[in-house]
C-alpha positions as CSV (number, residue, x, y, z in Angstrom):
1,X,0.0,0.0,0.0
2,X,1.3,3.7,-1.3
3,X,1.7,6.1,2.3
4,X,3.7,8.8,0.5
5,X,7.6,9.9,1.0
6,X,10.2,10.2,3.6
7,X,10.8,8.3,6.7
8,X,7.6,9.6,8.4
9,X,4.4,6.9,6.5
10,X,7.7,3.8,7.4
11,X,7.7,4.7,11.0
12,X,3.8,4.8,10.9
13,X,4.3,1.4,9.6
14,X,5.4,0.4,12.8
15,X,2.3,1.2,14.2
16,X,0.5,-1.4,12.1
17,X,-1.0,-4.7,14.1
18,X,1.7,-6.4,12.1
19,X,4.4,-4.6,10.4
20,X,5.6,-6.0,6.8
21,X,8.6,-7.5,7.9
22,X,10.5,-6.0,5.2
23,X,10.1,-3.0,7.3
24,X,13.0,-4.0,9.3
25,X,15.6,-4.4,6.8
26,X,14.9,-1.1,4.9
27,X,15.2,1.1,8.1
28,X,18.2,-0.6,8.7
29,X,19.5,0.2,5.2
30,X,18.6,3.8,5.4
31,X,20.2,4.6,8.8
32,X,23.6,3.5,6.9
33,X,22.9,6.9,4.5
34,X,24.2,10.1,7.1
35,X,20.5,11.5,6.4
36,X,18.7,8.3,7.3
37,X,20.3,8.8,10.3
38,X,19.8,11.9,11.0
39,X,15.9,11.3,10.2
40,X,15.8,8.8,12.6
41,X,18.1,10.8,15.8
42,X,15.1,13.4,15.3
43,X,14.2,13.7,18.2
44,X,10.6,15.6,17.4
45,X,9.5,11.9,15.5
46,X,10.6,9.7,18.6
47,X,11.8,7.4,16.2
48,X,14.0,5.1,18.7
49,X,11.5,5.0,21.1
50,X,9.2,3.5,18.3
51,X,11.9,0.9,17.0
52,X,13.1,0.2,20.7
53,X,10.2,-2.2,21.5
54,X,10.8,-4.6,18.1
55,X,14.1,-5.5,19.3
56,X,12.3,-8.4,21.2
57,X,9.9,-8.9,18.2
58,X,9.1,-12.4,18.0
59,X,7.3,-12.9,15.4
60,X,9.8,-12.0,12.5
61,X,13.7,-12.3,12.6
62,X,14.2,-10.6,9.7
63,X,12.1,-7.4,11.2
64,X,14.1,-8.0,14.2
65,X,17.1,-8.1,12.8
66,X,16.9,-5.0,10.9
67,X,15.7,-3.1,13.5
68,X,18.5,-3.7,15.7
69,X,20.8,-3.4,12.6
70,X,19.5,0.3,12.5
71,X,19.3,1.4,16.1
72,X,23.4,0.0,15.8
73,X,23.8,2.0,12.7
74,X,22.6,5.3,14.2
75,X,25.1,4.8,17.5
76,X,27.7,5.4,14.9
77,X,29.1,7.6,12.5
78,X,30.8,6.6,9.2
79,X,33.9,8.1,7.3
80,X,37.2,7.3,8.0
81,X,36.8,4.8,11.1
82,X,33.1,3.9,12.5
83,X,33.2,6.2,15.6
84,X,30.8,6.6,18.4
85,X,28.1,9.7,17.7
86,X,26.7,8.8,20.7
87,X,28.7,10.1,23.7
88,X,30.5,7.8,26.3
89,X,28.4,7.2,29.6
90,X,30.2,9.2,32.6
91,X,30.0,6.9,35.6
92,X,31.0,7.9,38.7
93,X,34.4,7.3,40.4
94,X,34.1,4.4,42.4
């Protein structure tokens, strides 16, 4: 079924009683292009929130998979050397 363009009718998908399962895969292919990325760090869509709880998806790897392939992709930043974007957790001194 046609939604329209940009990342915003995909992560609607996810709000679907069942997702197509290809879904998973595509997200995880855009979040390797520095604007899918950035499309998905927005923070006004809440886009992690939304693919956080398909990480435990059970009833498609391949969703699954991609997913968790994404949320990975957009904890890095890709040039020279895959480097963190994310910052480094401060824990206290013990």
């Amino acid at each position: 079924r046609e939604r329209g363009c940009g990342l915003a009718p995909l992560l609607q998908a996810l709000g679907e009683p069942r997702p197509p399962p290809q879904l998973g895969p595509l997200l995880c292919n855009l979040s390797q292009l520095p604007e899918g990325r950035r499309g998905l760090l927005d923070r006004s869509r809440c886009s992690v929130q939304r693919l956080l709880p398909f990480t435990q998806y059970k009833d498609s790897t391949v969703h699954r998979r991609g997913i968790v392939g994404a949320l990975r992709n957009c904890c890095f930043e890709y040039g020279e050397s895959p480097r963190p974007s994310c910052p480094a957790p401060r824990w206290p001194a013990a």
